[in-house]
N, C-alpha and C positions, 0 to 999 in steps of 0.2 A: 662544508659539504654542499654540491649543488642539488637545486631539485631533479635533474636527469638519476643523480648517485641515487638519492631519497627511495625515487621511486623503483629503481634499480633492486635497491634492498626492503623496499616493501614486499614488492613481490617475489621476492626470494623467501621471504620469512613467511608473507601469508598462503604462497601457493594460489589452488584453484579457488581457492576462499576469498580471495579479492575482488570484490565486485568493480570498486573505482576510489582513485586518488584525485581530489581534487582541492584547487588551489584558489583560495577568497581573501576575498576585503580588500584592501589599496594596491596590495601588490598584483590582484588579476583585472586591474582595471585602469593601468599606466597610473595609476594615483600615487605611487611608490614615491620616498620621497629617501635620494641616495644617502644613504650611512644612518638614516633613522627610522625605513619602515624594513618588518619582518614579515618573514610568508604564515600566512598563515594556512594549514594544508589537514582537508577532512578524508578520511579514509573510510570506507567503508565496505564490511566484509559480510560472509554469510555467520561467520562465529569465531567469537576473540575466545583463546585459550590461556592457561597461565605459562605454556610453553610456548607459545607464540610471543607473548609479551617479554619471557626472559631472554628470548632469543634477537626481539627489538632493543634491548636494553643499550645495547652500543651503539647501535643508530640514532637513539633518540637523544643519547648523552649528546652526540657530535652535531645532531642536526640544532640543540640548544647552544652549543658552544660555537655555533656558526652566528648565533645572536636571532634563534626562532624558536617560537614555543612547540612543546612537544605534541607530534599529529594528534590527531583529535580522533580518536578511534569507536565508531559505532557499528553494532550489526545494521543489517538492512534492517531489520523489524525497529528496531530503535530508532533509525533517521526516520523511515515513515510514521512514526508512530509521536514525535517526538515537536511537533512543531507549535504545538499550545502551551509546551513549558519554557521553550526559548523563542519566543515570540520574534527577537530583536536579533539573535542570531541568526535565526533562519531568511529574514525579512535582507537581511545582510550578503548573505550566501544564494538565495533564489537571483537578488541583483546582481552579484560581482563576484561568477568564478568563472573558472578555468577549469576545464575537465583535463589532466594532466595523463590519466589511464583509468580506459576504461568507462565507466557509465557513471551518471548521477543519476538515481530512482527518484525518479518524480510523480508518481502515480496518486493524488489524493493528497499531495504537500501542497497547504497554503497555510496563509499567516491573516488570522481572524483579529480587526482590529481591537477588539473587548480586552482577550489577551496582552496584544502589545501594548495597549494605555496602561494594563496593572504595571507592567512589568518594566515599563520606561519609567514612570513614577517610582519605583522600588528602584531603579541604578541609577535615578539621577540624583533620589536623597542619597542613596549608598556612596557615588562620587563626591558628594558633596560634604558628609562623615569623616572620610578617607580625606580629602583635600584639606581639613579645618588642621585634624590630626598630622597631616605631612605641615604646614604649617607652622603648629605648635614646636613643631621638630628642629626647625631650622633652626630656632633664637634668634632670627635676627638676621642669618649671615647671606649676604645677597648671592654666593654663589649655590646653596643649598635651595635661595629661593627661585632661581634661575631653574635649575634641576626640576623643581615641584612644579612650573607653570609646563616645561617644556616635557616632562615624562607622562604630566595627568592630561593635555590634549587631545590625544588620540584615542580616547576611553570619553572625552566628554562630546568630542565631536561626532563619534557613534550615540549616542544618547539626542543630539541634537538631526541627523537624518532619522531617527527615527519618528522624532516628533514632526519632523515632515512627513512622514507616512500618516500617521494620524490625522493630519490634516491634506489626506486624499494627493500628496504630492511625491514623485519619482524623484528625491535627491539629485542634487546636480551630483557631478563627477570631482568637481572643482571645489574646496572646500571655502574658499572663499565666499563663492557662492550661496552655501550653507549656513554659512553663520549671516549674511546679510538677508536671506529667506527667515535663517530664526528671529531676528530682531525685528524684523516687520511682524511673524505672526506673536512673538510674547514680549515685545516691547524692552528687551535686554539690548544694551550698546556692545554692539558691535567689534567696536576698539580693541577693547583688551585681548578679545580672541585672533584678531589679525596679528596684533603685534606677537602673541604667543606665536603665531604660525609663524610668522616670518623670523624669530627666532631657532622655531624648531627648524626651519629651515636655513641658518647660518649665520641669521642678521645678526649685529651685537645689540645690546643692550646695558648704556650705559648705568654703572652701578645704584647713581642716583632716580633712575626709574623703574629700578628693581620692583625695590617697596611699594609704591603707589599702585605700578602697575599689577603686581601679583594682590593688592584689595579690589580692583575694578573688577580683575576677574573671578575672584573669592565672589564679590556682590553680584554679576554678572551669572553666576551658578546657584545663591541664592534665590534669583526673582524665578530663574529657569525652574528650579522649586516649587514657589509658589503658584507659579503657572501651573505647572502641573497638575498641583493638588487641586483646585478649581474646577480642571480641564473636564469638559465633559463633550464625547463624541455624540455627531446629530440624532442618532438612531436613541442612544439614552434620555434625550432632549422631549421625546413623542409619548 
């Protein structure tokens, strides 16, 4: 399914109730990286019903099996209302979208960084939980661990533009960039997260640098960790 079809059949299902479809993160920002980023697409209406939803039911099936997660459905009172609990999502979505139909309500949306500090500290132990545990899973077998550096990426490199927000900075576009901005501000090397990118991006990765390399970057998200918990914003400093 493309996004023209998407939207095609949003508004077919939600009618005059559709405020705006819009399309964030790597894919609205040429960030897209072919055969491994997915769209990720906010929808937002006057009111989601449960006949509304059963009636998305085959679109949402087809638009996952196109390899995208399913749209992200708020009322308007919910998106404005809504930006102190996903601090990191919003922070994401205000920088990098694509109005694809329709409006984004922006009236009174911003992203307070008090909030964002709780709540990057909560996903980057939670990534960090999740990584030890995919880990454990593998046994051992270097293509499972290949799998675990190259699927957990793009979940930890959102975590790391954020923490460049927190430190009063607008993320580069380039993710390379982003990982050498985080290793200057929390003293994490660098390495292990290029060479992950540049696999997620097609490089090989010979089997005997599996291992090492999948602990550099395990340690790598540990210190990013610690940093964290430390981290304290200027205005708490007074």
């Amino acid at each position: 399914m493309t996004l023209d079809a998407l939207v095609s059949q949003l508004r077919h299902a939600h009618g005059a109730s559709l405020i705006g479809v819009v399309l964030y993160g790597s894919s609205a920002s040429n960030e897209a990286i072919a055969g491994q980023s997915d769209h990720n697409v906010l929808v937002i209406v006057d009111a989601v019903t449960i006949d509304t939803l059963r009636a998305l039911g085959q679109t949402a099936r087809a638009w996952q099996e196109a390899g995208n997660p399913a749209p992200l459905e708020l009322t308007r009172r919910e998106w404005l209302g809504s930006a102190d609990v996903f601090p990191m999502e919003y922070a994401d979505i205000l920088e990098r979208h694509r109005v694809l139909y329709g409006t984004l309500p922006l009236e009174g949306v911003s992203v307070h960084l008090a909030n964002l500090r709780l709540q990057v500290e909560q996903e980057a132990l939670g990534k960090l939980l999740r990584l030890r545990r995919a880990v454990m899973l593998t046994r051992g077998d270097v293509s499972r661990q290949r799998n675990v550096m190259r699927d957990s990426l793009s979940a930890i490199l959102s975590v790391f533009r954020s923490v460049l927000r927190l430190h009063g900075e607008r993320p580069a576009r380039d993710a390379v960039e982003v990982i050498a901005h985080i290793a200057t501000h929390c003293g994490v090397d660098p390495e292990p997260f290029t060479s992950v990118l540049r696999l997620v991006k097609g490089e090989a990765m010979v089997d005997r640098d599996v291992e090492p390399m999948l602990a550099r970057y395990l340690h790598g998200v540990e210190l990013l960790v610690s940093y964290l918990d430390q981290f304290t914003l200027a205005d708490e400093q007074r």
